[in-house]
N, C-alpha and C positions, 0 to 999 in steps of 0.2 A: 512495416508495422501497420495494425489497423487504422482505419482514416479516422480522421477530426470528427469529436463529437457532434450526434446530429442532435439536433434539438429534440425534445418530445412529441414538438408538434408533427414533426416527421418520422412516426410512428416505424411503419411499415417497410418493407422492405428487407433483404434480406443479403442475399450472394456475395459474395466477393467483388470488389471492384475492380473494375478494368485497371489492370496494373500496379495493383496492388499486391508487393509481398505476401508470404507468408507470415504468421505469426511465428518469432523463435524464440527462443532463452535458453539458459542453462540446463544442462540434463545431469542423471548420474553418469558419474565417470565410468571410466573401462579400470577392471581391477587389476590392478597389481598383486606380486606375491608379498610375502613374508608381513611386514608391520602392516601395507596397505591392504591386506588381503578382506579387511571387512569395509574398505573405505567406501562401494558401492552405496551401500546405503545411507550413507552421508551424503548430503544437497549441499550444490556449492553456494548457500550463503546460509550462517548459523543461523536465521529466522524459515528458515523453509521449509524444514519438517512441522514448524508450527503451525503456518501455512497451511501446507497439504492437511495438517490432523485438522485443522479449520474447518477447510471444507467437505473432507470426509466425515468428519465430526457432527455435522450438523444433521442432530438431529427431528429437528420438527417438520412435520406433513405440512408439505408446500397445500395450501389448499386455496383455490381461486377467492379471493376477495367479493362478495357477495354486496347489493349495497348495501346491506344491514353493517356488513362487516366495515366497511366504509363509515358510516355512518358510526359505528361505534370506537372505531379509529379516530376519528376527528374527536367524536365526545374527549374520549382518554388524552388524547393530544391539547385540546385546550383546557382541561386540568391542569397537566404537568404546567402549561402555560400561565393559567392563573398562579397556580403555585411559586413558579419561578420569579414572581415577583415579590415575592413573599417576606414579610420584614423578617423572618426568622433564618438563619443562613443554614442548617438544618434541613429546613424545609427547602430551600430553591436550591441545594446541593442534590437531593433526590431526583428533585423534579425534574432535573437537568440528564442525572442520570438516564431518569426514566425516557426520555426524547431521545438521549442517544440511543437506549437501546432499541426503541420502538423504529427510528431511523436507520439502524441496521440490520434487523429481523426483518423489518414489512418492507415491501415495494408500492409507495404509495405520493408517485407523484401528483398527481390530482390534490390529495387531502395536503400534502407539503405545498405547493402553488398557493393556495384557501388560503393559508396562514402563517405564509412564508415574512410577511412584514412584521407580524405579531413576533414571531420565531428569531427574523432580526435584532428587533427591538431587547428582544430576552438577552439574547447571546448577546449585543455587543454590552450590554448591561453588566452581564456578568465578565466580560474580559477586565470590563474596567475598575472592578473588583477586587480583581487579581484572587490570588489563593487557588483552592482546588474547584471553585466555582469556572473561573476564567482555563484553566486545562480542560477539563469535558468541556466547555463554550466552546472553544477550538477545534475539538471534535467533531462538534455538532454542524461546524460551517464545514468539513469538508467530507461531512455525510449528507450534507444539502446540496452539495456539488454534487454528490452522487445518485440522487434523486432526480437532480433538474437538469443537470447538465449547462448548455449554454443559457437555458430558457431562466436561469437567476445571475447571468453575466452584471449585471445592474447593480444587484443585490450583495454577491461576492465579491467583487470591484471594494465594495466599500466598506466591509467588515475586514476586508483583508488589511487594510492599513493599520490600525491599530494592532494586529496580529506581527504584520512585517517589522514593526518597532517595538514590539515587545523580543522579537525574535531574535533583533539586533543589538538589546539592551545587554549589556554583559553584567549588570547587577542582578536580572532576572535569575533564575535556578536554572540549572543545565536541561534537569528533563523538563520542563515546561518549553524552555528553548526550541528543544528537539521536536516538541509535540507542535507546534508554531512552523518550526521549519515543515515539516511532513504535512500541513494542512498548504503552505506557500506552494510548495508544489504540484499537491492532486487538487486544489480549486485550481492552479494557475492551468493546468492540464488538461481540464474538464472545461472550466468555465469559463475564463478570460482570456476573450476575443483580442479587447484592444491591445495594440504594441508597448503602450507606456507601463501600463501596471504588470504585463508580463514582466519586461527588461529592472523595475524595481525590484520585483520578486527573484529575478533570476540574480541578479547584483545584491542583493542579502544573502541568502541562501552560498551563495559563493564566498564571499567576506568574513561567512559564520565558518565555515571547515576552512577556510584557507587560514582562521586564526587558533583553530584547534593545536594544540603541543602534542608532536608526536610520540615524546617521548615523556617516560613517569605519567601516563594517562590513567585519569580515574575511569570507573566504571562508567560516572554522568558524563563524562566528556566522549567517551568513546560513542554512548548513544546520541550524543549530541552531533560527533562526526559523521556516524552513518546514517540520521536523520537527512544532513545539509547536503552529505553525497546523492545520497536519493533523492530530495530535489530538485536538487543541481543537474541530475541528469535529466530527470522528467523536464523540466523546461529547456533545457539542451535540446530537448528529441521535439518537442515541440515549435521552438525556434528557431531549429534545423529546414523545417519545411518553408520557409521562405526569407530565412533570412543567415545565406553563406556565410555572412561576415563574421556573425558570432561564433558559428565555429570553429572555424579560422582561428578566431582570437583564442578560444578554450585550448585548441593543441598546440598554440604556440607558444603560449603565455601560462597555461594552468597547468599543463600535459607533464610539463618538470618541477613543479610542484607538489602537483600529485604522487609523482614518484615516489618525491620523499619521504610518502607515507607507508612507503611496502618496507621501512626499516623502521616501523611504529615497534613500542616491545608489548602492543597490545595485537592479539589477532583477527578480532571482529575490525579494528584500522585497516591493519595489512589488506582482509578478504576485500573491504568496502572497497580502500582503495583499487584493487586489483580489477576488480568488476565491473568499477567504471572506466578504468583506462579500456578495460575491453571495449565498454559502451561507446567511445570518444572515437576509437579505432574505427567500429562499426560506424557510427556517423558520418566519419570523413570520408573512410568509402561511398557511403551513398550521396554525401553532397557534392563530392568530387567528382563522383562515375569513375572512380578508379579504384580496382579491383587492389592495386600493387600498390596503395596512398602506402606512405611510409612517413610520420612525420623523423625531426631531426633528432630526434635522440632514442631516434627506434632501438640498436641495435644496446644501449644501455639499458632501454627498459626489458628487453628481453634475455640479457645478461642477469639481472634482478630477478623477474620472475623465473628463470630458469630454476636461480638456485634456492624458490620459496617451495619450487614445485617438488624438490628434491631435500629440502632440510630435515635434518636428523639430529638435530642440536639439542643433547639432552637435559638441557637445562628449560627447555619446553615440557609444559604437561603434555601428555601421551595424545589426548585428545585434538588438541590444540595443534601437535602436529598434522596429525590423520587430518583433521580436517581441512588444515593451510593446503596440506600437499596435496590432497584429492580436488579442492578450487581451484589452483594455482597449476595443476596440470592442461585445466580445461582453458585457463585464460590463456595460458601459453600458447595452446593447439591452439585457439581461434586466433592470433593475435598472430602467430607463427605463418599457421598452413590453412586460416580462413574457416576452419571446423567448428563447428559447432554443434556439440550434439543436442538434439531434440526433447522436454520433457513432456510427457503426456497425463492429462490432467480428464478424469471421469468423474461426470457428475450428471445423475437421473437420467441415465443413458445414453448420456450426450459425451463426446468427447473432445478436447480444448488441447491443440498443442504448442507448444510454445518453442521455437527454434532462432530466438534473437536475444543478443542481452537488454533489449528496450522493452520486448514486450514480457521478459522477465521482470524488470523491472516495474512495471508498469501492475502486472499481476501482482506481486511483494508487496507493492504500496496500499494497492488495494484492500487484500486482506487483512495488511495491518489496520486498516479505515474500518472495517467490517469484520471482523473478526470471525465468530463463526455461523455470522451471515453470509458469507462470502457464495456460500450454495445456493442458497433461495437467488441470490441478487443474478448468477451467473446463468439460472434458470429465465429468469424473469424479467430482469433488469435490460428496459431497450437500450439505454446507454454503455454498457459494459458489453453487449451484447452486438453491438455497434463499432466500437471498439475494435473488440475481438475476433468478430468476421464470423460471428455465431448465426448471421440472420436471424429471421421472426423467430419467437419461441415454438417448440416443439407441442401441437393440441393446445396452442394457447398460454404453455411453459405451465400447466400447473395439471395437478391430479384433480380431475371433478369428482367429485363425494356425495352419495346424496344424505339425508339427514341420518338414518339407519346406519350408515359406517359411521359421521361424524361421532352420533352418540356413543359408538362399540368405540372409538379411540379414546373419546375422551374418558370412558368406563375404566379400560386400561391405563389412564394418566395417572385418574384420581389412583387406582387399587397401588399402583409404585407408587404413590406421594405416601397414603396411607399404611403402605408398610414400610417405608424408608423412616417417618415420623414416630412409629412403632420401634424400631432401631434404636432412635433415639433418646427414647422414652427408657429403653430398657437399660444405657449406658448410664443415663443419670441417676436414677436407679441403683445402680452398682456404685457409682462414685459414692453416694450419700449412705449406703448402707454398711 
């Protein structure tokens, strides 16, 4: 997997490292005939297509930040900021808004650094809140992770405590939980160096899906699962690299746990589970150096997924089949015979392939963080790009513009707002007449 975040200050740089893996993950499957015959284009984890439309989706002209644009970045930025203090909840609900999205649209470690204390201050404000204030707050800390990397290790350390006990609080709401768990793991992943607040974060996050019910799951519990799973692995893959013992402890102790979860009667449980037992597999190989790790209860978990890989239980929605059985092929093969196919991921003519279930994961998490930022960031972004093993950006990672195109785009922006607003005019219109 790509190596530990570098800080910002350590800009440059680019190649791959001595001994360093490739980057892997999940691919689409090999097709089957009859029922699977369309299952090709189904991704082995139900968030993936959303993913890929993410960053395909995104559409706005990467254009290099200028200092003006800097400069008017930070303006906007400490707005939202004054606002977010705002007696009105209204008002610091927006503003809050507004920070996340500007934190996942721009690449703007510099102006986040400025007024990264001011930006604490807000967030931990609003967690303590609670309500929908305190979810975007959550947000917002592990889109600062993804701006700074280790260089807010200080700063994330200590927003995340209040996050990790909200995470573990079982009075709290499911999805607030979940949105808690999935920040636990991309700050823990990005940001935090030291051993102790790792191992809290990884010891939450684990405690939260090991108390998930497999059975009669709601919809909030299930996001709540595959939130803690996803954590759970991100700090697994990052506590892997120097510390065997926790591994260890995961496939011995968690590895028959987890199983339990591939007879969930929800399918997004089943897939999660599935894909991390893959993740768990692939770890022990690499901390072991053993090609042939097999833990103990190999030969049942492969008994189980065989027959997820293969289910035609018609008391399954049709979909829910296709998709179990199109994942649960590829967990099998890598899990079985060590395969794992490749997915390939283009973006501004760059292309990113992914051939491990870590840096699958690792990608997934992301995008959920960033939404359909996820282009610009992968463009841009020296930390992801670090990560990734994308080296320096590509002319600087941006399209330079000079003012005469700026104005012809932005000409074209306005004329689609102005006639989309037009549309609209015309349907109310029609209602009232």
């Amino acid at each position: 997997m790509g190596k530990k975040r570098n800080s910002n200050k350590d800009k440059e740089g680019g190649g791959e490292a001595p001994g360093k893996s490739k980057n892997k993950a999940v691919a689409h499957p090999h097709e089957d005939s009859d029922a699977d015959s369309d299952a090709g284009s189904e991704a082995t984890h139900l968030s993936l297509d959303d993913d890929l439309d993410s960053v395909a989706g995104d559409a706005d002209v990467d254009v290099e930040l200028t200092e003006s644009d800097e400069l008017a970045l930070q303006e906007r930025l400490g707005g939202h900021l004054d606002n977010a203090l705002h007696k009105t909840t209204a008002i610091r609900e927006a503003a809050l808004k507004g920070i996340e999205v500007m934190l996942s649209k721009y690449i703007m470690p510099e102006v986040v650094e400025k007024w990264k204390m001011t930006l604490a201050d807000a967030v931990e404000k609003a967690i303590k809140r609670g309500g929908p204030e305190a979810k975007t707050a959550v947000k917002i800390v592990a889109l600062i992770s993804l701006q700074l990397g280790v260089d807010a290790s200080e700063l994330v350390v200590k927003l995340l405590e209040p996050i990790r006990s909200n995470c573990a609080d079982e009075s709290m709401s499911l999805a607030y939980r979940a949105e808690c768990a999935s920040t636990l793991g991309l700050c823990g992943y990005l940001s935090v160096d030291e051993v102790e607040p790792l191992l809290q974060c990884l010891q939450c996050v684990r405690n939260v899906w090991m108390t998930v019910k497999s059975g009669n799951s709601t919809n909030e519990s299930v996001g709540l699962f595959c939130a803690a799973t996803a954590a759970w692995g991100l700090l697994l893959e990052e506590k892997a690299k120097g510390n065997t013992r926790i591994v260890k402890d995961a496939l011995t102790t968690d590895l028959p746990k987890l199983c339990s979860y591939l007879e969930s009667n929800q399918v997004e449980i089943r897939i999660a589970a599935g894909e991390t037992l893959a993740l768990l597999y692939e770890l022990g190989v690499s901390v072991f150096q053993d090609v042939n790790f097999r833990p103990s209860n190999h030969q049942h978990s492969l008994e189980k997924l065989e027959l997820l890989a293969t289910d035609s239980l018609k008391y399954r929605a049709k979909r829910d089949r296709r998709v179990q059985r199109c994942s649960f092929r590829q967990v099998y093969t890598a899990i079985k015979e060590r395969d794992v196919p490749s997915l390939t991921i283009k973006f501004g003519g760059e292309t990113l392939e992914l051939d491990s279930w870590s840096s699958k994961l690792i990608y997934d998490s992301m995008c959920q963080a960033l939404r359909g930022g996820m282009n610009a960031h992968l463009k841009r972004n020296l930390i992801l790009r670090d990560i990734f093993e994308l080296g320096a950006p590509i002319n600087g990672g941006v399209h330079k513009m000079d003012k005469l195109q700026r104005m012809s785009i932005q000409t074209i922006v306005d004329k689609a707002r102005t006639q989309q607003r037009g549309k609209q005019r015309d349907k109310r219109t029609t209602n009232f007449s």
